[in-house]
PyMOL commands that place a pseudoatom at each C-alpha (Angstrom):
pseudoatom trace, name=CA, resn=UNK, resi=1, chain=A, elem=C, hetatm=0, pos=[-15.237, 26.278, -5.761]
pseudoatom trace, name=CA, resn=UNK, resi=2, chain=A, elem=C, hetatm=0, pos=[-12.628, 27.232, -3.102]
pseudoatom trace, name=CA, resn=UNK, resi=3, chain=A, elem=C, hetatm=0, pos=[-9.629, 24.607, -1.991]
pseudoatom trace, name=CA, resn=UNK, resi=4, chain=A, elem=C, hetatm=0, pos=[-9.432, 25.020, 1.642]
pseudoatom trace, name=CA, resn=UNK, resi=5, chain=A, elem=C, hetatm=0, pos=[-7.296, 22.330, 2.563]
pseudoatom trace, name=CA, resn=UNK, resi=6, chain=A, elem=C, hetatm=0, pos=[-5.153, 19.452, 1.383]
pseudoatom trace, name=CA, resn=UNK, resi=7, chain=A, elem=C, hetatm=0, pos=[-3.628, 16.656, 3.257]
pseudoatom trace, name=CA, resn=UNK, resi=8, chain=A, elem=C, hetatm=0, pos=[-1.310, 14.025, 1.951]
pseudoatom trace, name=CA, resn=UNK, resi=9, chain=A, elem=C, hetatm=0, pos=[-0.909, 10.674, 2.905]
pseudoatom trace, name=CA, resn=UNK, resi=10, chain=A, elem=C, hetatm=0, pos=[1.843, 8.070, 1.583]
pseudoatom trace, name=CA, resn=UNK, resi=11, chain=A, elem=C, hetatm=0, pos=[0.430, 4.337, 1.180]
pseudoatom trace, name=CA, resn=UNK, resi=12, chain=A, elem=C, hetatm=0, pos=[3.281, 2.337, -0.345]
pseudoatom trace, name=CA, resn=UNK, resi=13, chain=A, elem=C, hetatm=0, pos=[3.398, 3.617, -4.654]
pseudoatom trace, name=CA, resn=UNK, resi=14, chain=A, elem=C, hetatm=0, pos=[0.469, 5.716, -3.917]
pseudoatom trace, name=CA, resn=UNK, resi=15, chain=A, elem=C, hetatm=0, pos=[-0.440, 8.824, -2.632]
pseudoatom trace, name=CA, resn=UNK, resi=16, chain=A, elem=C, hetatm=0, pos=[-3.664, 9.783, -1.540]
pseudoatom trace, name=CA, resn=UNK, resi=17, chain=A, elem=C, hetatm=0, pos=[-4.816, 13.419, -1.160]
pseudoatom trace, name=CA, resn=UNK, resi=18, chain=A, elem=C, hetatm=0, pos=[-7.387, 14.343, 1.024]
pseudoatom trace, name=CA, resn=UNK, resi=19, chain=A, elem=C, hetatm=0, pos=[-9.217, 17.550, -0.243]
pseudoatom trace, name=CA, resn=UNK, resi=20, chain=A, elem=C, hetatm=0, pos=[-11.408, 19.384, 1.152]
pseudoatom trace, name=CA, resn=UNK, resi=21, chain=A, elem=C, hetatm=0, pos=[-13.639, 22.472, -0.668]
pseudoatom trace, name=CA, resn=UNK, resi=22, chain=A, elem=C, hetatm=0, pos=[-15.661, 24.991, -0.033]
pseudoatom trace, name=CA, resn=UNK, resi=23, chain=A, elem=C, hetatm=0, pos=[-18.401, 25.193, -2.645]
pseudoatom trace, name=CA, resn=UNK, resi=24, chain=A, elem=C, hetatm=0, pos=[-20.645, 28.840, -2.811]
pseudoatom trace, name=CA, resn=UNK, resi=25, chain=A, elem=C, hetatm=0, pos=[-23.493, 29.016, -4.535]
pseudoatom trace, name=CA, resn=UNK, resi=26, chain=A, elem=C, hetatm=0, pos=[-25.311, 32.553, -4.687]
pseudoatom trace, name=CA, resn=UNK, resi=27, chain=A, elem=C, hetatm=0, pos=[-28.071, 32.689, -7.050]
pseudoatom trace, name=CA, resn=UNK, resi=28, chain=A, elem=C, hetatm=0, pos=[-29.092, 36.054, -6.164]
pseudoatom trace, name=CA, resn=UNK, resi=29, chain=A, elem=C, hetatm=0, pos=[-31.942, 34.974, -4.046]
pseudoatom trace, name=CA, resn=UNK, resi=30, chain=A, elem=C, hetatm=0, pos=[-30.323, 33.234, -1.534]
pseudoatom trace, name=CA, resn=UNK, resi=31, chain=A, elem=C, hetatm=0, pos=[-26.415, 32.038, -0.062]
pseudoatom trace, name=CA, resn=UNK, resi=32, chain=A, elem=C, hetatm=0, pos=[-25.503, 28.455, 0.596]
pseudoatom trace, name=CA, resn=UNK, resi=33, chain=A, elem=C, hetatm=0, pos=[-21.712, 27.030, 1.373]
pseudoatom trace, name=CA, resn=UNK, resi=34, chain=A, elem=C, hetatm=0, pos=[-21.464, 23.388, 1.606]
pseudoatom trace, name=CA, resn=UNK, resi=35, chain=A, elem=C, hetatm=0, pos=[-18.789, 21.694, 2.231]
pseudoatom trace, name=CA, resn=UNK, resi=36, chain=A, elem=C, hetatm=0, pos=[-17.047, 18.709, 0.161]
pseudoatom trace, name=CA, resn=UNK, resi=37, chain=A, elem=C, hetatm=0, pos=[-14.462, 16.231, 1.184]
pseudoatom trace, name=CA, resn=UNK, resi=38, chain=A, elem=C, hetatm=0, pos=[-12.938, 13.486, -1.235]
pseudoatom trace, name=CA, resn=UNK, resi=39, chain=A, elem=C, hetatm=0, pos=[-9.829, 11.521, -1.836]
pseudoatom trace, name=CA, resn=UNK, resi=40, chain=A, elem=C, hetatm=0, pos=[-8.253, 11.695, -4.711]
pseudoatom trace, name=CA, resn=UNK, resi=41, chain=A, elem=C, hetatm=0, pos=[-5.080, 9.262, -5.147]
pseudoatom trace, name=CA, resn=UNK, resi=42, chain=A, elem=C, hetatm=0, pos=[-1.949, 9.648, -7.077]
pseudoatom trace, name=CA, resn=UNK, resi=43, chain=A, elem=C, hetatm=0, pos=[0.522, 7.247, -7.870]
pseudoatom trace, name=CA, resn=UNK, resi=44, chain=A, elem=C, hetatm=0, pos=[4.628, 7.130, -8.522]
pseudoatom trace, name=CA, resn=UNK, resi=45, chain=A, elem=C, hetatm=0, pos=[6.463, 4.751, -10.585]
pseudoatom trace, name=CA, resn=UNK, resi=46, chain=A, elem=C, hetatm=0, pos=[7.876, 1.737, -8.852]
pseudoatom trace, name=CA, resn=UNK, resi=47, chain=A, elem=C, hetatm=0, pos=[9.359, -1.338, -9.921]
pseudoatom trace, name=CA, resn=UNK, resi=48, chain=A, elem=C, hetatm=0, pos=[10.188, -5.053, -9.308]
pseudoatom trace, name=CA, resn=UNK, resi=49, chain=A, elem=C, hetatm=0, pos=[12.106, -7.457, -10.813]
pseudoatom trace, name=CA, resn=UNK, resi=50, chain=A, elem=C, hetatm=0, pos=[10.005, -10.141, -12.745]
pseudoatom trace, name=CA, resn=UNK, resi=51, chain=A, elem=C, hetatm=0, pos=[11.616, -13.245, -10.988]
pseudoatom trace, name=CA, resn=UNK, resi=52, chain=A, elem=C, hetatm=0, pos=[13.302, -13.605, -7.971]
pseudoatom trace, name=CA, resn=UNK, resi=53, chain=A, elem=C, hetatm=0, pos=[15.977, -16.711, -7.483]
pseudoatom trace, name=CA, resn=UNK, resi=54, chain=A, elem=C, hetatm=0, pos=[15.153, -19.240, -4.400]
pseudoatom trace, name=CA, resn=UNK, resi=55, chain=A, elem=C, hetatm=0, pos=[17.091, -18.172, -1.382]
pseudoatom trace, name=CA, resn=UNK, resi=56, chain=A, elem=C, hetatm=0, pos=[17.405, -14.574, -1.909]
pseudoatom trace, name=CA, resn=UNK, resi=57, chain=A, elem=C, hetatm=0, pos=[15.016, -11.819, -0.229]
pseudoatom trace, name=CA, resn=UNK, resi=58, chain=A, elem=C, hetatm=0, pos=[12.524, -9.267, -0.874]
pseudoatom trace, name=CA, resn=UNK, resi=59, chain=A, elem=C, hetatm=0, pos=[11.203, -6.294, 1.212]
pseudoatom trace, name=CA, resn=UNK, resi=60, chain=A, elem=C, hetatm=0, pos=[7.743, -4.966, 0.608]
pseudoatom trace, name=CA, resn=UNK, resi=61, chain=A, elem=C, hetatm=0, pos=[7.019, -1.014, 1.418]
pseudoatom trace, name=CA, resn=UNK, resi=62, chain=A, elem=C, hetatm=0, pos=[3.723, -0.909, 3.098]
pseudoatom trace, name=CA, resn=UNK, resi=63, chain=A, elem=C, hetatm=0, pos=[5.170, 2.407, 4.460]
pseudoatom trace, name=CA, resn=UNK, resi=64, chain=A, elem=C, hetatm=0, pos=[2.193, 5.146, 5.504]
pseudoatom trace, name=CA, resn=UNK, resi=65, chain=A, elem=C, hetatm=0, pos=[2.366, 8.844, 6.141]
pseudoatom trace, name=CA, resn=UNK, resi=66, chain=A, elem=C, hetatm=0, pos=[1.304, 8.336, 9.553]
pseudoatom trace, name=CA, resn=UNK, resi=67, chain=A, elem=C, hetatm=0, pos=[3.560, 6.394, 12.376]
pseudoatom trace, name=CA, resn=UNK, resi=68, chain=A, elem=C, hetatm=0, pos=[0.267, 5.395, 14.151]
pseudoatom trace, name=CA, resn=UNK, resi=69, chain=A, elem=C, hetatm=0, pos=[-1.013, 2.903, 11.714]
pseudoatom trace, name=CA, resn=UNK, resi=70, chain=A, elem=C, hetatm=0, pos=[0.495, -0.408, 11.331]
pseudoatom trace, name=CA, resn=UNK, resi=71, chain=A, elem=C, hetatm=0, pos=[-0.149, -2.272, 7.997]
pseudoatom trace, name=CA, resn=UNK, resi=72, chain=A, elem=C, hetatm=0, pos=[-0.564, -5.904, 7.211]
pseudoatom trace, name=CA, resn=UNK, resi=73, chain=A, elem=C, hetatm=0, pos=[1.430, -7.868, 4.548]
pseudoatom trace, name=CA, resn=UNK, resi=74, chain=A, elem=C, hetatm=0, pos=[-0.693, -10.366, 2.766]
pseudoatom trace, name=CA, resn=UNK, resi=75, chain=A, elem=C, hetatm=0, pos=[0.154, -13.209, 0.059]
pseudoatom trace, name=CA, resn=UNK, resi=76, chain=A, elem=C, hetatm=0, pos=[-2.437, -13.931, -2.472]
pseudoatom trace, name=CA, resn=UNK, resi=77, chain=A, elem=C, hetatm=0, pos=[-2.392, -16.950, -4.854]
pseudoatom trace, name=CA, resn=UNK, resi=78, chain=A, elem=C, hetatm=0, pos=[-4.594, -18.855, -7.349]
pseudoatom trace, name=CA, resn=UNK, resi=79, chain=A, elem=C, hetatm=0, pos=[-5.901, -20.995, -4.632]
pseudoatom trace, name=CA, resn=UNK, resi=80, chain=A, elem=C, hetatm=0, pos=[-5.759, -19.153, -1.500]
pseudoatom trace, name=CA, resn=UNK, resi=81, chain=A, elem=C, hetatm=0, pos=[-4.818, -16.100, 0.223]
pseudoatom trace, name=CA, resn=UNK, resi=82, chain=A, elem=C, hetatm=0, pos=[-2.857, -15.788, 3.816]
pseudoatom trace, name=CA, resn=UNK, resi=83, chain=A, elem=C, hetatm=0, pos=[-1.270, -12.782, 6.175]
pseudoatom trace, name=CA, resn=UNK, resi=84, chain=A, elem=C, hetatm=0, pos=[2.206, -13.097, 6.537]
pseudoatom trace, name=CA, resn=UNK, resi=85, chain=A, elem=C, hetatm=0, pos=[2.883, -12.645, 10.112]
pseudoatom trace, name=CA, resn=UNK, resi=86, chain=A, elem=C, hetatm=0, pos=[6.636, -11.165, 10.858]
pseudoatom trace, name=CA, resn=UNK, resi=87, chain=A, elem=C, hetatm=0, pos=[8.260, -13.947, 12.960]
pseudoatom trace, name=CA, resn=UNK, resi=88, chain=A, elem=C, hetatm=0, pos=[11.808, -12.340, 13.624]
pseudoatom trace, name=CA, resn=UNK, resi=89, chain=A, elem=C, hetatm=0, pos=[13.725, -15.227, 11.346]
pseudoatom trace, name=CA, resn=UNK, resi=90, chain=A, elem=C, hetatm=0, pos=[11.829, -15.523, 8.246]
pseudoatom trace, name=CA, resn=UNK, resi=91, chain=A, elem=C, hetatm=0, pos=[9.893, -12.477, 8.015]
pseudoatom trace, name=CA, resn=UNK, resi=92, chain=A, elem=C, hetatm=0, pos=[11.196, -9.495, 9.603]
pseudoatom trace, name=CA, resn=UNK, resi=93, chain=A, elem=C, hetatm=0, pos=[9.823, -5.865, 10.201]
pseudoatom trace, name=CA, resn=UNK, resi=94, chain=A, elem=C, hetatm=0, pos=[12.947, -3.972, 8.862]
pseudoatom trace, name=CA, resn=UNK, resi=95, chain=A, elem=C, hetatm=0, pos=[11.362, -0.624, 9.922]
pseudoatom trace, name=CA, resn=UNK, resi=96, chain=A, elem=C, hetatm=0, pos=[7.575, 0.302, 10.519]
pseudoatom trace, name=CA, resn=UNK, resi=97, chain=A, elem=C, hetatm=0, pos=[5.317, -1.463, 7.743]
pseudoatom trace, name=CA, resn=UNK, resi=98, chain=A, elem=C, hetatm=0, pos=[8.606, -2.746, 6.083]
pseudoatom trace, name=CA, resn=UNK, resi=99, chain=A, elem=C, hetatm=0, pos=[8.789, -6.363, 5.538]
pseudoatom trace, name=CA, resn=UNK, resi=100, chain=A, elem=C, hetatm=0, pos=[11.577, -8.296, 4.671]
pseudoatom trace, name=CA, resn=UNK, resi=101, chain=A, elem=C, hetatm=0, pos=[11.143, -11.977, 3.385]
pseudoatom trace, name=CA, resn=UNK, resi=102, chain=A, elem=C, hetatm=0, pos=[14.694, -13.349, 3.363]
pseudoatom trace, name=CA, resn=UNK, resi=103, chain=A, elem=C, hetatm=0, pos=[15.597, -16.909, 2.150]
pseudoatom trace, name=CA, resn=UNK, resi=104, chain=A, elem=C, hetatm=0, pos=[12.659, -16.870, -0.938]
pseudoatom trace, name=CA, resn=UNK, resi=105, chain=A, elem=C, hetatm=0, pos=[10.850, -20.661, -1.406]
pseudoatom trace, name=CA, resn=UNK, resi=106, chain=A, elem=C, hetatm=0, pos=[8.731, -21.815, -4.220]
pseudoatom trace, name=CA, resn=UNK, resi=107, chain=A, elem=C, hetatm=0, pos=[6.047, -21.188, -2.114]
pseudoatom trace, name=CA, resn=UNK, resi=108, chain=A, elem=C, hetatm=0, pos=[7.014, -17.152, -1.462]
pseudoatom trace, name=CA, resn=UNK, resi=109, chain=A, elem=C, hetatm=0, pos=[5.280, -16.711, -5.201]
pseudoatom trace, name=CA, resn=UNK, resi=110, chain=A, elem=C, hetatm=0, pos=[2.451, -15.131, -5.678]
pseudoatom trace, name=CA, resn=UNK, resi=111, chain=A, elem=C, hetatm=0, pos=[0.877, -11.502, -5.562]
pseudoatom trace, name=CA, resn=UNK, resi=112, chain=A, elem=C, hetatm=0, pos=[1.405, -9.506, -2.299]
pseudoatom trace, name=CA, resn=UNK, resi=113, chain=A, elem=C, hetatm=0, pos=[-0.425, -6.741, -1.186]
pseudoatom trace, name=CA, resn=UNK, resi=114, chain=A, elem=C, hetatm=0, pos=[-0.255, -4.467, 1.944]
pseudoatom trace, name=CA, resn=UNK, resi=115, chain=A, elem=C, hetatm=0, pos=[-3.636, -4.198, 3.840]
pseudoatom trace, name=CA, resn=UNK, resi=116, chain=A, elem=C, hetatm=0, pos=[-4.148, -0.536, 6.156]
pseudoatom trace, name=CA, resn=UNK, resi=117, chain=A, elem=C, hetatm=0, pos=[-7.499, 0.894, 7.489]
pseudoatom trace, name=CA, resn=UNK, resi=118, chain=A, elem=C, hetatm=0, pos=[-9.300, -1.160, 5.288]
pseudoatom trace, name=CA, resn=UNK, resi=119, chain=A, elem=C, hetatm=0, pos=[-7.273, -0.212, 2.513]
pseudoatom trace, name=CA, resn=UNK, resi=120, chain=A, elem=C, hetatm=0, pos=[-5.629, -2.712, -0.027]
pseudoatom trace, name=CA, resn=UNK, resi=121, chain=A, elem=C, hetatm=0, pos=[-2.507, -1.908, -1.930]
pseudoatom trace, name=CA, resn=UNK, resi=122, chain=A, elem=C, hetatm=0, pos=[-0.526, -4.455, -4.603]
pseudoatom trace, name=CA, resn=UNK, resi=123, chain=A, elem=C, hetatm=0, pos=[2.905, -4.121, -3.922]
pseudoatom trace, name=CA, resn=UNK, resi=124, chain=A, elem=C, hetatm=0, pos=[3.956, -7.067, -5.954]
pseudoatom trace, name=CA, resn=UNK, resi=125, chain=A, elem=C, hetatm=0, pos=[4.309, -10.466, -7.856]
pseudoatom trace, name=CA, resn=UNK, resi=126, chain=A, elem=C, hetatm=0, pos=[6.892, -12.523, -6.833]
pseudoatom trace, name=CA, resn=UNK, resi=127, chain=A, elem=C, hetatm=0, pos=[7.609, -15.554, -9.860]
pseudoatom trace, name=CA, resn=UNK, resi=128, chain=A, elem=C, hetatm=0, pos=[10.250, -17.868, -8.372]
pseudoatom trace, name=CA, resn=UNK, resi=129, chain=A, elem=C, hetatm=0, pos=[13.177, -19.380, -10.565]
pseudoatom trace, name=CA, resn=UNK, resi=130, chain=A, elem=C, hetatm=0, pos=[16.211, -21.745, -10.161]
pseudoatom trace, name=CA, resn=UNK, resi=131, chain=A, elem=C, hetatm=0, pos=[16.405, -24.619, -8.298]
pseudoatom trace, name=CA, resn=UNK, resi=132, chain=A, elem=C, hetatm=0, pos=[13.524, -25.221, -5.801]
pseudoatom trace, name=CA, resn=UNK, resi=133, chain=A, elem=C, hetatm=0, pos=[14.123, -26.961, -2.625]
for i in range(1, 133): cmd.bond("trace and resi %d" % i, "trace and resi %d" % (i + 1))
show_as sticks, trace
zoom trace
């Protein structure tokens, strides 16, 4: 097998490699080249803090390697699961496919994932603490 090509892109924590190969086969008799293309993904440490206090903020990375693809920020919990749509006050796009939640609520917790091309990446769990209002 020959690597012809590999192409990076950056989703968030992970990186996914797009590899293409050149596979020979000559079994004396005859010559055939196919060619393969697969994904393979990689991932990078990351971190976030267990619990988060009402009133402070939290910005998600749902960065991508490519400027032309927007991605979607999405709150799952036990019952239900919702997009959360930047509104310029609450939840802001601090730069492309960064979203900043500022002024947490009880009802910020959950698991949050970023949504791209039909991809779905966890970026977090957000437990609140302190005094809910």
């Amino acid at each position: 097998m020959k690597y012809q090509a590999q192409k990076s892109y950056l989703f968030g924590m992970f990186v996914f490699n797009l590899v293409t190969a050149i596979v020979q086969n000559n079994d004396g008799c005859s010559s055939t080249t196919d060619k393969k293309t697969w994904i393979k993904r990689e991932s990078f440490s990351w971190s976030m803090p267990e619990n988060l206090i009402v009133g402070e903020w939290w910005t998600f990375d749902c960065r991508l390697n490519s400027n032309k693809v927007s991605a979607t920020l999405w709150q799952k919990t036990n019952t239900n699961s919702s997009q959360r749509i930047p509104d310029g006050k609450y939840i802001k796009v601090s730069d492309k496919n960064m979203f900043l939640i500022s002024g947490l609520k009880k009802s910020d917790g959950g698991r949050y994932y970023c949504n791209a091309c039909g991809l779905e990446k966890f970026v977090g769990k957000i437990h609140m603490t302190g005094m809910f209002i």
